[in-house]
C-alpha positions as CSV (number, residue, x, y, z in Angstrom):
1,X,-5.7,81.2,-15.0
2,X,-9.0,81.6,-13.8
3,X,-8.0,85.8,-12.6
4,X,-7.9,85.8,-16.3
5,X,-10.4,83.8,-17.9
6,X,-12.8,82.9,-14.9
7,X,-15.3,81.5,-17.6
8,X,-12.9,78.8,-18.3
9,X,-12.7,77.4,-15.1
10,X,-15.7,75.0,-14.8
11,X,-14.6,73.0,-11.4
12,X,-11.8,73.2,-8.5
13,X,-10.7,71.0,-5.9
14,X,-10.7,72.0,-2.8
15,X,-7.9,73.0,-0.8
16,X,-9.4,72.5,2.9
17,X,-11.9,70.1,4.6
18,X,-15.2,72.4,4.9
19,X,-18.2,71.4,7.7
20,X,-20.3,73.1,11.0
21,X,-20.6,72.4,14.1
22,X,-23.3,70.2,15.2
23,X,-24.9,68.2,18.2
24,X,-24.4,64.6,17.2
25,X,-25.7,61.2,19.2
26,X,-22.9,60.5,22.1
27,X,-20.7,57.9,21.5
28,X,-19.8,56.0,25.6
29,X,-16.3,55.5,25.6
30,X,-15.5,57.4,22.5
31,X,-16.5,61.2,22.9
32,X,-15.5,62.7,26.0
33,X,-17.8,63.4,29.1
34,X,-17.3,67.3,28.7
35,X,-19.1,67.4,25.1
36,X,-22.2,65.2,26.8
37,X,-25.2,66.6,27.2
38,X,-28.8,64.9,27.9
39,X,-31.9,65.5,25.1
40,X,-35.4,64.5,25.5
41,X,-34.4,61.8,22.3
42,X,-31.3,60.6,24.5
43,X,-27.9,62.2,24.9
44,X,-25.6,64.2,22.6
45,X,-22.2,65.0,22.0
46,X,-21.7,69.1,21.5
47,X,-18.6,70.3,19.3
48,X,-19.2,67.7,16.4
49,X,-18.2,68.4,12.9
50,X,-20.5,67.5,9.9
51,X,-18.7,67.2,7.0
52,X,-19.8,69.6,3.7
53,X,-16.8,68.8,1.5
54,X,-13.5,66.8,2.0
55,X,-9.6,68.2,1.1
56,X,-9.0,67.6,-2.4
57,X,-12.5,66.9,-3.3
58,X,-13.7,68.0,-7.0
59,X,-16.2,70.6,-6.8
60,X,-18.1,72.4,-10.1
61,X,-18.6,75.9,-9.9
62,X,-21.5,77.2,-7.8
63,X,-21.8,73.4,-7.1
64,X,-24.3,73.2,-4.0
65,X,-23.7,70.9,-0.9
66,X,-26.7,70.5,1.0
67,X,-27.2,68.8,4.6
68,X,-30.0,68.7,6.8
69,X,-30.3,68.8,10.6
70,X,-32.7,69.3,13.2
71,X,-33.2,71.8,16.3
72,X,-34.9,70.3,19.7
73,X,-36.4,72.6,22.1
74,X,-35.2,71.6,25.3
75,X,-35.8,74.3,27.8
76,X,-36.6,78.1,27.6
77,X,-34.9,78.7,24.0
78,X,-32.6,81.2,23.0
79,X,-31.2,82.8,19.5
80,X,-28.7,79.9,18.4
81,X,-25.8,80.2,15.3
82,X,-24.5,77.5,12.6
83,X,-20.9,77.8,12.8
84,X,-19.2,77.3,9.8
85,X,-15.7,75.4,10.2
86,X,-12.1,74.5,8.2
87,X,-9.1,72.3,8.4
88,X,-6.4,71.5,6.4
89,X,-6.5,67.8,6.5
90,X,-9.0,64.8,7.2
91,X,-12.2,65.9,8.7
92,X,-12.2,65.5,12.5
93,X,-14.4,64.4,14.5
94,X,-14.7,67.6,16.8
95,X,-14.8,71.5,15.9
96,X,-12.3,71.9,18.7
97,X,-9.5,69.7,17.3
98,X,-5.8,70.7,16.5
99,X,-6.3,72.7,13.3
100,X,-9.9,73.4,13.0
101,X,-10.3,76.5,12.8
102,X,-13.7,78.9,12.7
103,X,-14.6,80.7,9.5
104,X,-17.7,82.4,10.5
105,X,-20.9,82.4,12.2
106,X,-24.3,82.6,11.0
107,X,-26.6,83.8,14.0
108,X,-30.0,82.4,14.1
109,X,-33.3,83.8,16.1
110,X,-34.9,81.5,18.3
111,X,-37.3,79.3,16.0
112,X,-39.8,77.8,19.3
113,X,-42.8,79.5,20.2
114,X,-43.4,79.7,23.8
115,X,-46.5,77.4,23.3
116,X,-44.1,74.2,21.7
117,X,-43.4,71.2,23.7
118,X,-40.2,70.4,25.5
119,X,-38.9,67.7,22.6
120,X,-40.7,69.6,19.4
121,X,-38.1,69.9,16.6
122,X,-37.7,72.4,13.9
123,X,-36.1,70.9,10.3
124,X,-33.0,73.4,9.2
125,X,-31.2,73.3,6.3
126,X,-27.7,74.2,5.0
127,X,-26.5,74.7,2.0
128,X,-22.6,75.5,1.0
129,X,-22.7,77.1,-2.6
130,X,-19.1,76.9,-4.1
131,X,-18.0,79.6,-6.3
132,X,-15.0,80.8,-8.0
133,X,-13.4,82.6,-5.2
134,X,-16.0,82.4,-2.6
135,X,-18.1,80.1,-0.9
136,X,-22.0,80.9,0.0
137,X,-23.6,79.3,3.4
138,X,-27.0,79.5,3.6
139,X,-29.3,78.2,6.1
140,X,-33.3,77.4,6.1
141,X,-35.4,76.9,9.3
142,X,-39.7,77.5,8.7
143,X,-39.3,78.8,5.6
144,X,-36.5,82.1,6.5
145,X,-33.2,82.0,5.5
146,X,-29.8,83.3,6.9
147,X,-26.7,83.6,4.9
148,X,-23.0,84.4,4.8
149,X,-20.2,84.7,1.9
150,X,-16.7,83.6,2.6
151,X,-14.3,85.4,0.5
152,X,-10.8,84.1,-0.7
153,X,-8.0,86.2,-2.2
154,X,-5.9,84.5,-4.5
155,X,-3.7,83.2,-1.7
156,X,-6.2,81.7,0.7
157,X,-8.3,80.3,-2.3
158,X,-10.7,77.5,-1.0
C-alpha cells in the first residue's frame, strides 16, 4: 500500500529494535571485565547499546528520535565513529550480543584541540529521522554535522 500511495501512509511500526553503540557507566558484577575501561569521571563499560526505538514501536513519518551523549578526552585523541545498530527482538544490553547486528558507521574527526584538558567533554547529538523506506542518522558535535541514510527495499523494510 504505501509503493502505491506513499501519501497515505502517515505512521509505521517498526519491525526491529534501532540504537548505537555507546560508553555507558560500568555496572560491578553485571558487565563483564573485558568491556571495562577507566575515565577521568570513573569507569565505563564499552559495547553498550542506547536505545532509539523499540520492535513494534509506532513511529510517524519523518518522526525524529533524538538522544544526546557526551565525548571525554582522555588521552592523545583520535577520529572516533557513532555506530548505528539493529536487532530483531528486545534491546540488549550490548552491541555485541547474539543478533545485533551493525548497520553502518558514521565516522567522526577528532573534536579536542591539543590545548583541552585530559577530562574536557564535547556535547554530541543524534538524531534518527524515520521515513517511509529509509531511516536518516544524523549526528551534531560543536556545531558540524555528520550523516548517513539507511535504505530499505520492500523486503527489509524497517
Amino acid at each position: 500500500y504505501a509503493g502505491l500511495n506513499p501519501k497515505k501512509v502517515t505512521a509505521r511500526v517498526t519491525r526491529r529494535c534501532y540504537g548505537v553503540g555507546v560508553n555507558d557507566i560500568f555496572e560491578e558484577g553485571v558487565d563483564p571485565l573485558d568491556f571495562k575501561i577507566i575515565r577521568p569521571d570513573g569507569p565505563r563499560c564499552t559495547n553498550r547499546f542506547s536505545t532509539f526505538v523499540r520492535k513494534g514501536q509506532k513511529v510517524q513519518m519523518d518522526e525524529c528520535v533524538t538522544n544526546s551523549y557526551s565525548a571525554m578526552k582522555v588521552h592523545a585523541m583520535h577520529d572516533f565513529s557513532v555506530r548505528i545498530f539493529a536487532i530483531d527482538g528486545y534491546p540488549p544490553r550490548y552491541t555485541t550480543d547474539t543478533g545485533v547486528s551493525k548497520l553502518a558507521k558514521i565516522s567522526v574527526p577528532n573534536p579536542f584541540k591539543s590545548s583541552d584538558p585530559i577530562g574536557h567533554k564535547v556535547s554530541i547529538i543524534v538524531k534518527m529521522y524515520f521515513g517511509l523506506n529509509e531511516i536518516k542518522v544524523r549526528g551534531f558535535i560543536q556545531g558540524k554535522e555528520y550523516s548517513t541514510i539507511l535504505r530499505f527495499d520492500g523486503a527489509d523494510s524497517y
